[in-house]
N, C-alpha and C positions, 0 to 999 in steps of 0.2 A: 204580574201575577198570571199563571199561565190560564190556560180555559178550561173549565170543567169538562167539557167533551172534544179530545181531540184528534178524536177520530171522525166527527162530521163538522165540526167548523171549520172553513176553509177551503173546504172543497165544491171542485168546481165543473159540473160537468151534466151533461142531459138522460136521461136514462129512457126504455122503452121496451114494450114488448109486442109481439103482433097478437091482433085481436079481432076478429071477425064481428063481433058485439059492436052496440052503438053508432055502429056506420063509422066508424074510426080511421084515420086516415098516417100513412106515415110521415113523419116530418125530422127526417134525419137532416136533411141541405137545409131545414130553417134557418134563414139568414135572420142575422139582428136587428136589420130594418124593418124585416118583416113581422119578426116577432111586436120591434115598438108599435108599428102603423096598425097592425090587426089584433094580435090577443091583449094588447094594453089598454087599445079604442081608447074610450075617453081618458083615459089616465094621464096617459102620455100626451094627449092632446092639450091636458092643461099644464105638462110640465114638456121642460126641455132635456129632460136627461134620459138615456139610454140604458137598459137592460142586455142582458143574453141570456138566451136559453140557460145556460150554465149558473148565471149569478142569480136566475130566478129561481132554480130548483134549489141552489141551496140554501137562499132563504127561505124558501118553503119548508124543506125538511128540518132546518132552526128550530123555524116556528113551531112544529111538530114539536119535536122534542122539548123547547120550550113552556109550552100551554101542557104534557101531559108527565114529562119527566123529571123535568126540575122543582117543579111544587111539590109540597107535601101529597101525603096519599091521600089525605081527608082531601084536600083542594083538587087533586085528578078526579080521583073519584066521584067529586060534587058536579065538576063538569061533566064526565062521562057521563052519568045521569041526567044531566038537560040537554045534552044531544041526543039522549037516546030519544028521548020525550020528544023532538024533533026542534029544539031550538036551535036558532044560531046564536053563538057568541064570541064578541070580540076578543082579538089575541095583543094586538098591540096595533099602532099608527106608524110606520115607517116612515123616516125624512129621506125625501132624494135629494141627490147632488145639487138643485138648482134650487132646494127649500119645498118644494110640492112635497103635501102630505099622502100617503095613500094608510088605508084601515086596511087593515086584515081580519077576516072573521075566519071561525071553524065552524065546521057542521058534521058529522055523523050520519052514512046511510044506509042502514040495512036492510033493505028490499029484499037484498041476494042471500044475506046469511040463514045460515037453517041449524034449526038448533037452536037452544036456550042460551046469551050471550048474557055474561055477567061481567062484573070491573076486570078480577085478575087474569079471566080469561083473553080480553080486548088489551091490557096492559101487556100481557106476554107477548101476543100477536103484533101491538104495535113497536115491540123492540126487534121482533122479527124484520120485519119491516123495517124499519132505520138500518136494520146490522146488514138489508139485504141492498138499501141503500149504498150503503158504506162498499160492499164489496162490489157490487157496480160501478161505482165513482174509481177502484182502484187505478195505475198505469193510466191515465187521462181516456179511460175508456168513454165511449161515448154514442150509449143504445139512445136509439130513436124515439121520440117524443111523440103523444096522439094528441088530435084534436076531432070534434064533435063535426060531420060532415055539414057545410053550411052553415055552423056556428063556431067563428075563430077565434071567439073570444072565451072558448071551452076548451082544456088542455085533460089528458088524462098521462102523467107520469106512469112508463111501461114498470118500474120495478116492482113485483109482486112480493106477499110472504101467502104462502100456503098452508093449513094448520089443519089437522085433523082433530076433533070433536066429536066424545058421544059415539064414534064411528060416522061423523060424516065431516066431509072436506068445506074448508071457508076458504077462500082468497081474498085476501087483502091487500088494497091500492089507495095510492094519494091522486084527488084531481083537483085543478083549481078552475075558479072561473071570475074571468073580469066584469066589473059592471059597465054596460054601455050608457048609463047617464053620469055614473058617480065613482069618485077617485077611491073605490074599494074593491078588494079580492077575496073571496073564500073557497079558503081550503078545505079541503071534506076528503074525511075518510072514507072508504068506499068497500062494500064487497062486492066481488065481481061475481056472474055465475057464473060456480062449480064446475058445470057437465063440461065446459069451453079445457078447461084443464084433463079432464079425465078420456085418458086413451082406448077407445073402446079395440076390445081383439079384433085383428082381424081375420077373415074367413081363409083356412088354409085351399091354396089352389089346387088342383086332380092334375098329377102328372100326365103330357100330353093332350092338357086342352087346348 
């Protein structure tokens, strides 16, 4: 039976953008070792099996689509409301290769967004987001991945959607973060500040200065 979405199952690849915010760092050469021994921390320490950047974003972005597109609207939408409230809630328990379980949760942040944010608007925005996914992952492309300076167990996925509202601009991003006591991940949706995206004019120069 083929798969409901198959335009982002299967795909395998890291995505990024640069970012002056969060103390953010690039990590294009992340190697796979390093991804296991650091952003996994404890995870990997009580399993034997190995990730890559690549097989972790697209379970991530799965999950994503999982938890908001494939349930009903009544069930998106129930969740969307208690992360707005600021719950977290689980998505599923992943099995690795060696039998270690790890949880995945979701959470929701809008610190950044501005403007009144309701279900269809965050539902639109977050297909923006997968589709900008998608066209990221195309040709084995492969943008660079952030992490939280000092905290390696904090990743921020560079693919943005960008959406204007009301007349004001939102940017929306996926970041995940590992626990350092317990075999769990949460993925949270993010808006970034606005002004970081927005090109201010610049001042025309005086011939002959």
């Amino acid at each position: 039976m083929p798969s409901p979405e198959p335009s982002i199952r299967g795909l395998n690849v890291t995505v990024g953008i640069s970012l002056k915010l969060w103390g953010l760092t690039s990590l294009r050469a992340f190697l796979s070792v390093h991804f296991a021994q650091n952003l996994w921390g404890n995870i990997m320490a009580q399993s034997k099996a190995t990730i890559s950047n690549k097989q972790f974003i697209t379970m991530s972005v799965n999950l994503l689509h999982k938890a908001f597109i494939e349930p009903t609207r009544t069930q998106s939408k129930n969740l969307f409301k208690s992360l707005l409230e600021g719950e977290r809630k689980p998505i599923t328990t992943v099995k690795m290769e060696d039998g270690a379980l790890v949880r995945f949760d979701i959470a929701l942040d809008v610190t950044e967004f501005h403007g009144h944010l309701n279900y269809s608007s965050f539902r639109d925005n977050l297909m923006g987001l997968l589709a900008s996914f998608v066209e990221a992952m195309k040709d084995g492309k492969e943008p660079p991945v952030f992490r939280a300076e000092g905290e390696e167990h904090k990743m921020l996925f560079g693919v943005t959607a960008p959406f204007v509202s009301e007349k004001q601009l939102n940017v929306m991003a996926l970041s995940a973060e590992t626990s350092l006591r317990t075999a769990d991940v949460l993925l949270k949706v993010v808006y970034l500040p606005p002004k970081q995206f927005i090109q201010e004019p610049q001042p025309q120069g005086v011939l002959g200065a």
